[in-house]
N, C-alpha and C positions, 0 to 999 in steps of 0.2 A: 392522833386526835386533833391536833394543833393543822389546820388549813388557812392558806392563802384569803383573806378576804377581801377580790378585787373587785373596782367597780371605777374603771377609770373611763373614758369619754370613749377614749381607743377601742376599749375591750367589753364594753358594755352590750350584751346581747339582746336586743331588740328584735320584736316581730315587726314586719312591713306596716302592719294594719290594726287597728286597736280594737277591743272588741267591747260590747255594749256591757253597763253597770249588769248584774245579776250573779245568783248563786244556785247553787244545787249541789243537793247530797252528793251528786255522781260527775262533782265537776273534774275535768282534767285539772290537773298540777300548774298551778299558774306559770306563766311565763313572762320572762322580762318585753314588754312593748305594750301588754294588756292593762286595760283599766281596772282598778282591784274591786273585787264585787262589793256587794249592796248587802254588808253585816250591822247587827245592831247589836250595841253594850251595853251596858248599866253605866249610866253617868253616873262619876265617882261623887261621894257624896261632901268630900274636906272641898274647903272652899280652896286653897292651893292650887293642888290639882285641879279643880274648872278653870281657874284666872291660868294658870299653866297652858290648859290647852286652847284656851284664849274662847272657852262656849261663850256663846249668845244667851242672852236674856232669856230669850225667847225658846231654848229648851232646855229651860232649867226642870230639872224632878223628870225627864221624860229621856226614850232613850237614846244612844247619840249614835250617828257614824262615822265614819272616819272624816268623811265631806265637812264634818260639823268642826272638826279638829281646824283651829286658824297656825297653819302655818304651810311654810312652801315645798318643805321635803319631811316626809315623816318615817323614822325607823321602826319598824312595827315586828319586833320579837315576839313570836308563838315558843312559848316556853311552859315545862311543868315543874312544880315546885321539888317533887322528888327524882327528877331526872337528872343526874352526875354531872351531865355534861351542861348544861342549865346552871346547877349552882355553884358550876367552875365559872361561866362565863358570868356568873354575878359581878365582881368586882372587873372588870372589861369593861360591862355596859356602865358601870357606875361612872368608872374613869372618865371614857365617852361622854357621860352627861356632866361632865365638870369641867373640861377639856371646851366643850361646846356653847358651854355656860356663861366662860369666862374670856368667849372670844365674840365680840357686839356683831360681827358682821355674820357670825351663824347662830347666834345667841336667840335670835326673834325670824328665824328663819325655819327652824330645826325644832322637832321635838321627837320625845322618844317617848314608846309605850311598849307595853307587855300586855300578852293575852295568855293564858293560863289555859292549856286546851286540858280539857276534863276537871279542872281547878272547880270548885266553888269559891263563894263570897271569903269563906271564912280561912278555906286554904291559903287564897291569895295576900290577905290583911295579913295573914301569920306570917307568912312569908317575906312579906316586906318589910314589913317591922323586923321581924328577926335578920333579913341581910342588909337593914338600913339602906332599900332604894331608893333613891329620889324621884325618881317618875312615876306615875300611875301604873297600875298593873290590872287588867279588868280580869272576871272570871269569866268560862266559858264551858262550863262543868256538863253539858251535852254535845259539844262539838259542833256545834252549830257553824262558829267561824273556820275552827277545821278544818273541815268538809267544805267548806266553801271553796277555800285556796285549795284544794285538792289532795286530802290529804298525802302530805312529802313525805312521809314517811318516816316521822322523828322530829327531834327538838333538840335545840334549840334550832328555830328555821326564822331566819330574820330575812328580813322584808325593806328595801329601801324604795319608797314611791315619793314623786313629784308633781307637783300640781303641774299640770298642764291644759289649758286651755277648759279651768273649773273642772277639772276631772281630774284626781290621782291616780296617773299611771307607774307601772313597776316599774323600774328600771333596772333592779338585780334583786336576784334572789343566795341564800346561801344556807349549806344545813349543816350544822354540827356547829364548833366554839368557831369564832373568829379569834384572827392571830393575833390582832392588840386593840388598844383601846386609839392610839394613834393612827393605825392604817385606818381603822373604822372610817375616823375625823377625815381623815384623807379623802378617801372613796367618797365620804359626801361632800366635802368640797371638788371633788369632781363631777359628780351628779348634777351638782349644782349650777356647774359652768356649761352642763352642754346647753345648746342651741335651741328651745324649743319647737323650733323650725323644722329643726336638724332631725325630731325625735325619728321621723316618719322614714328619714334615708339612711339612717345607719345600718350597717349592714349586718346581720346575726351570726356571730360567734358560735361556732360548734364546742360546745364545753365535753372535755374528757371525760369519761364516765368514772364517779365514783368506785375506788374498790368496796366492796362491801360484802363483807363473807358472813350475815346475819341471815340465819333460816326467815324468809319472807317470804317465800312462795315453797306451797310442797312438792317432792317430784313422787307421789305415788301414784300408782298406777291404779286401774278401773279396779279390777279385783280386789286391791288393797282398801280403797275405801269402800267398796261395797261390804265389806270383810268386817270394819270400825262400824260402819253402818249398821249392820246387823247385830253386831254387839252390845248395841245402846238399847237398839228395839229390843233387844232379848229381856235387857235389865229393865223393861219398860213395860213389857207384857206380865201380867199375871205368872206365876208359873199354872200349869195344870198339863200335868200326863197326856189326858185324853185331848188334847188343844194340839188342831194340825200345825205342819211347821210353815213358819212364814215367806210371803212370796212378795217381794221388794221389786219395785219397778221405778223407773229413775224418770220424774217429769220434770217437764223446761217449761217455767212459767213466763210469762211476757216480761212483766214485773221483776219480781224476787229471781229469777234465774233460774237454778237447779235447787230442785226437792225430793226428797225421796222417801217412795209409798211402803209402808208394811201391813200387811193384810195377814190376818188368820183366821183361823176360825175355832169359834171356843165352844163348846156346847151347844153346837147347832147356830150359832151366833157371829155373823161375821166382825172381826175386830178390825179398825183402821187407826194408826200411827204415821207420822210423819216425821221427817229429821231433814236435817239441812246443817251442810259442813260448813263453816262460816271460818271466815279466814281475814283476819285486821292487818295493815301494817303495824308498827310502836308509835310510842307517841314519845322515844326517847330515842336518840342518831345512836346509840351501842347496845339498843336492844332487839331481838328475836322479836317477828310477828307472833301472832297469837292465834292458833287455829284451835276449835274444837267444834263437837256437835251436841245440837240440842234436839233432843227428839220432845213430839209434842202429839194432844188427841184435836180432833174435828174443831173442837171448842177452844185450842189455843192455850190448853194448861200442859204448863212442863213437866215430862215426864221423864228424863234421863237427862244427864250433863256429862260429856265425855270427852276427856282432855283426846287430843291428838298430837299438838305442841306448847307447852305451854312451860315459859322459864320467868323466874323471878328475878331477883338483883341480885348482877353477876351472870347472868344467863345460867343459872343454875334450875335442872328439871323441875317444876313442880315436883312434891311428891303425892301418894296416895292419900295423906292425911290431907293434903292442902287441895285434893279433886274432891276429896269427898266434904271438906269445909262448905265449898262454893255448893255442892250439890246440896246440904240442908240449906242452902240458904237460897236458891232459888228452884229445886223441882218441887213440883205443887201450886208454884206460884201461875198466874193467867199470864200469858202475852199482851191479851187486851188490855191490860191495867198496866200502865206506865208505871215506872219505877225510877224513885232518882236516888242513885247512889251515894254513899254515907261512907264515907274510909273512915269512921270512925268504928263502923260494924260489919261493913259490906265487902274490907277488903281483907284477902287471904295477906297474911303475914311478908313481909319483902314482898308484894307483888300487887300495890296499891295501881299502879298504869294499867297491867294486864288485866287488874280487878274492875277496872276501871270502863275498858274496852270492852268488855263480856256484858257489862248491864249495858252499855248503850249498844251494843249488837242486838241485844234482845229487843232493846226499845223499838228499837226500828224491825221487828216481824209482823207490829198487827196487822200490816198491810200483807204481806203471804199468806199470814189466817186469814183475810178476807178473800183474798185472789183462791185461794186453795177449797175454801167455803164456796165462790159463785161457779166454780169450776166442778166440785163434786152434788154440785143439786143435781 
């Protein structure tokens, strides 16, 4: 668990070329040499934390970006309150922020934050109160920021960027705990010394690929999912005897990707169904992605919920009680109608991230209903 957290002048990986403020659902995985995108927080509302991140007057009550934060290198930890590796590296960053506090030449130079990906308001207060952090911790309970930085695939994912030339560019990135609270200080006193001149020549580091033996991608084959596919439509359709058997055809939307059609025919009456395998990374560095499918009618109401992979804490399998929990609580429900997630009702038992993942996978369909809608007129 325990990785090297470097970020020395030498070894700092850099793109040649920086690329323009902006975000998107579908952004690639940032990388060190880019300017970090164009996210927006909930200014915290303790006066501390404002005088801390040094706001302006002038967006006080409104919401802030990182540009807004006054300092010259900022550690920006994406982290979830229930993820292991997260509330080990609690007392790290704390250290970090005492270490840094207590030293005048990074003291007003430096600041540190947390972003809560899938977190609400109230998650996060809890949180910090309960591990006594010293720095702000914003919520991000849609994944908005996320998604931005592309999502890496887990947390704790901290973020070291330096203003350069009024733009905070990355300088390193890193995923899972960091080794201490010392190397931290370290790495950004070295951040801090490179060249700004320099940023543009340094030459990019090929980093070793993580091992990671976590199910994040499936290896089944066409038949296989077509196989789960059909399984869902079946528990989706009606039963009835005299209803012909159904004919699945697999469509590539511009948009939404891959969908897939079920058709029967019920009494004279042609029936249409739709499903789409949807496949998350975690939002935790020692957890299993999250696949499943959700089959749906014309109109974008849920009609089937069908785990394919789906593990809790410990990566231990869902079981049947815990597929069929989630399934009262979202088939029936519309696509079209946004849903925000509640872990205090909405998540299955140990498995508040994967619970977590699944409503905002949904969130983001009404756009397929609609592509799938101007597609079948």
């Amino acid at each position: 668990m325990k990785a090297k957290y470097c970020c020395s002048p030498l070894i700092i990986s850099l793109f040649l070329a920086l690329i323009p403020f902006g975000s998107s659902p579908l952004a690639l995985l940032l990388e060190p040499g880019e300017a970090f995108p164009l996210i927006y927080l909930d200014q915290p509302s303790a006066p501390e934390e404002q005088n801390y991140l040094g706001l302006s007057p002038e967006v006080k009550n409104q919401k802030i970006t990182i540009s807004d934060i006054n300092a010259e290198l900022i550690v920006i930890e994406f982290m979830n309150r229930y993820c292991p590796s997260c509330q080990a590296q609690v007392p790290i960053m704390n250290r970090a922020f005492d270490l840094i506090e207590k030293q005048p030449e990074l003291k007003n130079k430096v600041r540190l934050i947390g972003i809560g990906s899938g977190n609400n308001d109230e998650e996060i207060k809890g949180f910090r109160t309960e591990q006594e952090i010293p720095f702000p911790l914003f919520p991000d309970p849609e994944f908005f920021a996320y998604d931005a930085i592309g999502d890496p695939g887990g947390t704790p994912f901290t973020i070291l960027v330096r203003k350069i030339h009024n733009r905070f560019i990355v300088l390193s990135t890193h995923l899972g705990r960091v080794s201490s609270a010392e190397d931290l200080v370290k790495d950004i006193r070295d951040a801090l010394a490179v060249d700004p001149q320099a940023v543009h020549t340094l030459a990019k580091e090929k980093a070793l690929p993580r091992a990671d033996n976590r199910v994040l991608k499936l290896t089944l084959t066409e038949k296989d999912i077509l196989q789960k596919i059909r399984q869902s439509m079946l528990a989706s359709f009606k039963p009835d005897k005299r209803a012909t058997g159904i004919t699945i055809t697999k469509i590539k939307l511009l948009e939404s990707g891959i969908v897939f059609r079920g058709a029967r025919t019920d009494k004279g009456k042609r029936e249409i169904l739709y499903a789409k395998l949807i496949s998350r990374k975690p939002t935790c560095d020692v957890c299993h992605g999250i696949h499943f499918i959700v089959t749906f009618d014309r109109m974008g109401t849920i009609k089937d919920f069908f785990s394919v992979h789906l593990t809790k804490y410990g990566n231990v399998n869902w079981s049947a009680a815990d597929v069929d929990l989630m399934k009262n609580k979202i088939v029936g429900r519309s696509l079209q109608q946004h849903k925000t997630f509640n872990p205090k009702v909405d998540a299955v038992s140990m498995a508040t991230m994967s619970s977590a993942l699944i409503y905002n996978s949904l969130n983001k369909l009404p756009s397929t209903v609609a592509e799938l809608q101007r597609l079948e007129k």
